[in-house]
C-alpha positions in Angstrom: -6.1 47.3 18.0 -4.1 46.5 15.1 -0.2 45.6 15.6 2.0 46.3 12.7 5.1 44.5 11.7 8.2 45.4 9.4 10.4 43.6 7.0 13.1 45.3 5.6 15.2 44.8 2.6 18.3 46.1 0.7 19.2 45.1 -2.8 22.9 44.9 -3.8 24.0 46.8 -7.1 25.3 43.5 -8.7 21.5 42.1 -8.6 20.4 41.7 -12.3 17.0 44.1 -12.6 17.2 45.8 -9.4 18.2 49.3 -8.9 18.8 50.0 -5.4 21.2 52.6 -3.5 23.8 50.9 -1.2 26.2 48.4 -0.8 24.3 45.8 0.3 20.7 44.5 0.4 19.3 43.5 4.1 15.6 42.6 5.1 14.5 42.8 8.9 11.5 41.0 9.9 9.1 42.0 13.0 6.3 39.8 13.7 2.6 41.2 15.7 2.8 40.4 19.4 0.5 37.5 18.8 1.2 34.5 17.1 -1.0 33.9 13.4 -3.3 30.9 13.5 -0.8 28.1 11.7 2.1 29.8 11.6 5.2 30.1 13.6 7.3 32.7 13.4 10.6 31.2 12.8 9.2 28.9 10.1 7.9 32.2 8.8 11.5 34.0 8.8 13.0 30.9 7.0 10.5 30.9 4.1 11.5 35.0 3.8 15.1 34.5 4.0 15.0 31.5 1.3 12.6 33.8 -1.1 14.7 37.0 -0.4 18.2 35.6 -0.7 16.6 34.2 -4.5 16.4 38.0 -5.0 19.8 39.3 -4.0 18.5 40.0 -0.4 19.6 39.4 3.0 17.2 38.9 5.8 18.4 40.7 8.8 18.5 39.9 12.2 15.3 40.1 14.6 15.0 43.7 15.8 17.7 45.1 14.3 15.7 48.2 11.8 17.9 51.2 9.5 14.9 52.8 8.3 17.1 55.7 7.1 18.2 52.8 4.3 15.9 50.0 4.6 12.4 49.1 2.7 9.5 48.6 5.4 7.3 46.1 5.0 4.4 46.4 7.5 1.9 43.6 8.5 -1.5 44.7 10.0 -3.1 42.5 12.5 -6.1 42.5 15.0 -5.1 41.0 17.6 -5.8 38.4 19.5 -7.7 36.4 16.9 -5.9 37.9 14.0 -7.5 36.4 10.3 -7.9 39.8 7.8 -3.6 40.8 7.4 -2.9 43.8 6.0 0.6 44.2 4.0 2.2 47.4 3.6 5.8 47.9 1.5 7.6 51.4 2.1 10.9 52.5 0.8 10.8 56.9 1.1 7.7 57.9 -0.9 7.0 54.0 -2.4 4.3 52.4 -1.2 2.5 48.8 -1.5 -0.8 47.2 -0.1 -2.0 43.7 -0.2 -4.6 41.9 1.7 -4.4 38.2 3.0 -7.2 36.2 4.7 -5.5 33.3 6.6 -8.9 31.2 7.1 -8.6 30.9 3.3 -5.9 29.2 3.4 -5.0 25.0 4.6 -2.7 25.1 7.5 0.0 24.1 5.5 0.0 26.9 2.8 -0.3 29.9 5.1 3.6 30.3 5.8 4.9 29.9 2.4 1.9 32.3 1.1 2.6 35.0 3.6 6.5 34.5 2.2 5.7 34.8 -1.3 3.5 38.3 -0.8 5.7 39.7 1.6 8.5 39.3 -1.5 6.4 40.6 -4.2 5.9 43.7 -1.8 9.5 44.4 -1.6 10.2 43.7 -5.4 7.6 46.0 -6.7 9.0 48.9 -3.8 12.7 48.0 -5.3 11.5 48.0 -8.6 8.0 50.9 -9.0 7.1 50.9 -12.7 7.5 53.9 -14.1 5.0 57.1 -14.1 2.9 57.4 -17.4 3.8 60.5 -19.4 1.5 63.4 -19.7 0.0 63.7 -22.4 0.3 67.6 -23.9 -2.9 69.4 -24.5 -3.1 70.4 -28.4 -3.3 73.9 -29.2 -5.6 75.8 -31.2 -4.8 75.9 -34.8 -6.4 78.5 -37.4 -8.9 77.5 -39.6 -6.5 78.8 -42.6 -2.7 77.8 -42.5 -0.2 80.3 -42.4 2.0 80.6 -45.6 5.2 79.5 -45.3 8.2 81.7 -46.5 9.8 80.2 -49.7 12.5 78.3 -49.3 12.5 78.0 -45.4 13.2 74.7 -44.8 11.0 71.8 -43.4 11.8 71.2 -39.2 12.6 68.0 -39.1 10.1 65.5 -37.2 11.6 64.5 -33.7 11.7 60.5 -32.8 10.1 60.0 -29.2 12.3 57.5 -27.2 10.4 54.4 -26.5 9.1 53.8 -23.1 11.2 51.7 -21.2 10.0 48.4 -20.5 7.9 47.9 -17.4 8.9 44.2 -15.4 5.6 42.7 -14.3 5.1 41.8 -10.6 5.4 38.9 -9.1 2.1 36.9 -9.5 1.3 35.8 -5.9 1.3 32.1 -6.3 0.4 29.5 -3.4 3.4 26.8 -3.4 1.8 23.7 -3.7 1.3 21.6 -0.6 3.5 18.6 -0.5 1.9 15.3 -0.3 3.1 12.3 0.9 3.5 9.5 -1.8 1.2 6.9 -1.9 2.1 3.5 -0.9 2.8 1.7 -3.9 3.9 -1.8 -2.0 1.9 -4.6 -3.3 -0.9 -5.9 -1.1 -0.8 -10.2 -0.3 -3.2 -11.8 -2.8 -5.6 -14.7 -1.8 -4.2 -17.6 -3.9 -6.2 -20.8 -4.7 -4.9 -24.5 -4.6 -5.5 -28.0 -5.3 -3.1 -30.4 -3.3 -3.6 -33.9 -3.1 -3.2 -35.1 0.3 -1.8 -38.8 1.7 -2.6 -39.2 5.8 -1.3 -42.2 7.6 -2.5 -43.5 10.9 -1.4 -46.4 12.8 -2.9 -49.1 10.1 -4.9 -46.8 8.0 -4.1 -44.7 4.9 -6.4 -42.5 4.0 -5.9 -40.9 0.5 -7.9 -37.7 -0.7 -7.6 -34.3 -1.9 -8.2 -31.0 -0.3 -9.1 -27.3 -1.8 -6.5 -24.3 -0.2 -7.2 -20.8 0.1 -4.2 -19.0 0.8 -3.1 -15.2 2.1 0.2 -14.3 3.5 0.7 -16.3 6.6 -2.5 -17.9 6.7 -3.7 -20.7 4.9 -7.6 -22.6 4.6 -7.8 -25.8 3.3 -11.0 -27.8 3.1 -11.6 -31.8 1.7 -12.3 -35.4 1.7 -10.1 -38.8 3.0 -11.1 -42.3 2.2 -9.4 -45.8 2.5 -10.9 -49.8 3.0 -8.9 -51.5 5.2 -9.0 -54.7 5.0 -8.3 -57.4 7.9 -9.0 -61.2 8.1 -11.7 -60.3 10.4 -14.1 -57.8 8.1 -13.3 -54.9 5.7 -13.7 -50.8 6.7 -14.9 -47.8 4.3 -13.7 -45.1 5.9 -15.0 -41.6 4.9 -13.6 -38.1 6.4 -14.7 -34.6 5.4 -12.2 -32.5 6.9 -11.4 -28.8 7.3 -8.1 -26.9 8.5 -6.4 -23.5 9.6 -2.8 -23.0 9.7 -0.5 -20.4 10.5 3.0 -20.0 8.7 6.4 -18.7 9.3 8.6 -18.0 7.6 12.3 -20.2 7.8 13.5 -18.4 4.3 13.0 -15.2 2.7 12.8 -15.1 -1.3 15.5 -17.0 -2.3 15.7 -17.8 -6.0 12.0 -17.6 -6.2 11.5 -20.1 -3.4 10.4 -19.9 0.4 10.4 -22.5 3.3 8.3 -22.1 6.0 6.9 -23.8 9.2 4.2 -23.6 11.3 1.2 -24.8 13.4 -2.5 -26.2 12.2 -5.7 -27.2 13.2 -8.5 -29.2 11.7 -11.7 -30.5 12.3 -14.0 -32.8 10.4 -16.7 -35.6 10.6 -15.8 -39.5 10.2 -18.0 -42.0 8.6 -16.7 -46.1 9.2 -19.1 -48.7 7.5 -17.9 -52.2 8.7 -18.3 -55.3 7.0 -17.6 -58.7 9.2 -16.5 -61.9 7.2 -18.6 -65.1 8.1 -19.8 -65.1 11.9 -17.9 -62.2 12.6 -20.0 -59.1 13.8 -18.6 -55.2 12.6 -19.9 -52.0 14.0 -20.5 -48.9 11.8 -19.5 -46.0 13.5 -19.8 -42.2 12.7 -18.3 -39.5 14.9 -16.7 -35.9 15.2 -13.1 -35.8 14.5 -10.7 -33.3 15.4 -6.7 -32.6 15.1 -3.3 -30.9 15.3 -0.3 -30.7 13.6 2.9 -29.4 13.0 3.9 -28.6 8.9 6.7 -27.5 6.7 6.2 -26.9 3.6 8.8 -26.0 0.9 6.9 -24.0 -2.3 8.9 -22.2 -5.0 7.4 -20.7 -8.3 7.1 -22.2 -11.8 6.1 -18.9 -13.7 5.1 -15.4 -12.9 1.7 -17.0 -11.5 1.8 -20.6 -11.0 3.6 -21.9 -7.6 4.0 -25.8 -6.4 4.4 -26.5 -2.9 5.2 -29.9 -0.9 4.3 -30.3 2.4 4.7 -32.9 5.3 2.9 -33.0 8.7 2.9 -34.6 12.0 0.2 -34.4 14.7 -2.7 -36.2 16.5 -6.1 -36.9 16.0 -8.9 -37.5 18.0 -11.8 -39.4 16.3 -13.5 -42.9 15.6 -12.3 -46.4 15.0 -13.8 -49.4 13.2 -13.9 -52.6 14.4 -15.0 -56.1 13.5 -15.2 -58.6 16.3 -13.7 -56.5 18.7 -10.6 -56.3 16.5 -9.8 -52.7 15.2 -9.6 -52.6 11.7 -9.7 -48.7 10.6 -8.3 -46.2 12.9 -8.8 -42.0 12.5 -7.3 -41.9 16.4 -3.7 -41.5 17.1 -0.8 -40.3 16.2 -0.7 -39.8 12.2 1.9 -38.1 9.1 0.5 -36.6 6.1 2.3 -35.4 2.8 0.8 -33.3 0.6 1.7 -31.8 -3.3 -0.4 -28.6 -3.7 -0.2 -25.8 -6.7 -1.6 -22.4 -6.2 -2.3 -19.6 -9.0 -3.8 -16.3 -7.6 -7.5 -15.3 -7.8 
């Protein structure tokens, strides 16, 4: 069973195009006992009102109906899995039909479509083109003209008036759906540095240099240490490959192009110690696993639109192996140690 409802409208006599009888123009809306798949009726009744009132029209309150002066737009439903609408315009003998298939539509087009019919419907009831003119039948005519009287006058061809212009309807257009905008904030980039690197221990400084990869709040850094100590008992080479992770946060935001930042870091590596003894003394080569953590800050700011130099300082504790020469330590990668580094980053 099909359930039918009504919009009515009214156009006042000071809207531009529209001829209408009355004061005032008024629509009333009446939607089918069941609700259509993806739309509601009051966001329905707002899309009307918004389209009508562009037209001079008011949309009137639910229920209220003057069919003795309103137009009467019907929607035809099958209820209760309506899909196939049916909508009907009537104003006295006017009349207007239009189908709608709501599966045809995205969920978010199918109130503002409904909207824009259900207008075109009431404008082309407010505003019926008019009939075409009959066209006369021609009569007979004689093979052989009749002879005019002399001096009768010629009768005078009558102009036609020109047909009135017809305003085209409404083209039932689909509003487009509105999208959200994209997100346009720039993504972190990884950014790769060189830093030179400068690690103390309790009588050992180990110089080297150490590659970075970088990416928001992390950073990856991966190198090599060396010093020779030298001690009255024997000399020490000390060779460490090291890795490290570290973790960043940030102390200052963007300031003039600079940031300051703090944060924890890990590392692990391997240690190499070749000993050498002076005369009678005996040194022990020693290779082990080595492993630390720190504590950095690190102040960077940027040089050009690319370019950025950072300097960084350190403190922590390492766990790894000692050299020694006649039971005397000479190199040391154990303990307590600083580092400072001066790194410079472009991105990739």
């Amino acid at each position: 069973m099909k359930l039918r409802a009504s919009l009515a409208a009214l156009l006042t006599l000071s809207s531009p195009g529209v001829a209408v009888a009355g004061d005032a123009g008024r629509v009333a809306l009446l939607l089918p006992s069941c609700e259509l798949p993806g739309v509601s009726a009051q966001e329905l009744r707002h899309a009307v009102a918004l389209d009508l009132q562009a037209e001079g029209l008011v949309l009137a309150p639910a229920g209220e109906l003057s069919p003795a002066r309103d137009v009467q737009v019907l929607v035809e439903a099958a209820c209760p899995a309506p899909d196939e609408l049916t909508l009907r315009a009537e104003r006295g003998s006017e009349q207007q039909l239009r189908s709608l298939r709501l599966s045809e539509l995205s969920l978010e087009q199918r109130a503002r479509a409904l909207s824009l019919a259900l207008s075109e419907l009431v404008s082309l009831v407010l505003n019926p083109p008019p009939p075409r003119s009959a066209t006369p039948t021609p009569t007979p005519t004689s093979a052989f003209p009749a002879e005019e009287a002399p001096g009768s006058p010629l009768p005078a061809p009558t102009a036609e008036p020109p047909p009135a212009p017809v305003a085209p309807p409404k083209p039932a257009l689909v509003a487009p759906v509105d999208r959200p905008p994209a997100d346009t904030r720039a993504r972190p980039r990884w950014r790769l540095g060189f830093a030179p690197l400068l690690r103390l221990f309790d009588g050992t400084s180990l110089w080297g240099a150490q590659v970075q990869l970088s990416r928001a709040r992390f950073r990856y850094g991966a190198g090599l240490l060396m010093a020779r100590t030298e001690s009255s008992p024997g000399s020490v080479w000390t060779r460490l490959a090291h890795a490290t992770v570290g973790y960043a946060f940030p102390l200052l935001g963007e300031a003039q192009r600079a940031t300051l930042e703090s944060g924890p870091r890990l590392g692990f590596g391997y240690t190499f110690l070749n000993a050498e003894g002076r005369a009678g003394v005996v040194a022990y080569d020693a290779r082990d696993w080595y492993l630390d953590a720190a504590w950095t800050a690190r102040y960077e700011t940027a040089l050009s639109g690319s370019l950025r130099l950072g300097l960084g300082a350190e403190l922590g504790y390492g766990r790894g192996p000692i050299g020694y020469a006649d039971d005397v330590p000479i190199a040391r990668t154990s303990g307590v140690f600083a580092s400072v580094t001066l790194d410079g980053s472009m991105p990739l």
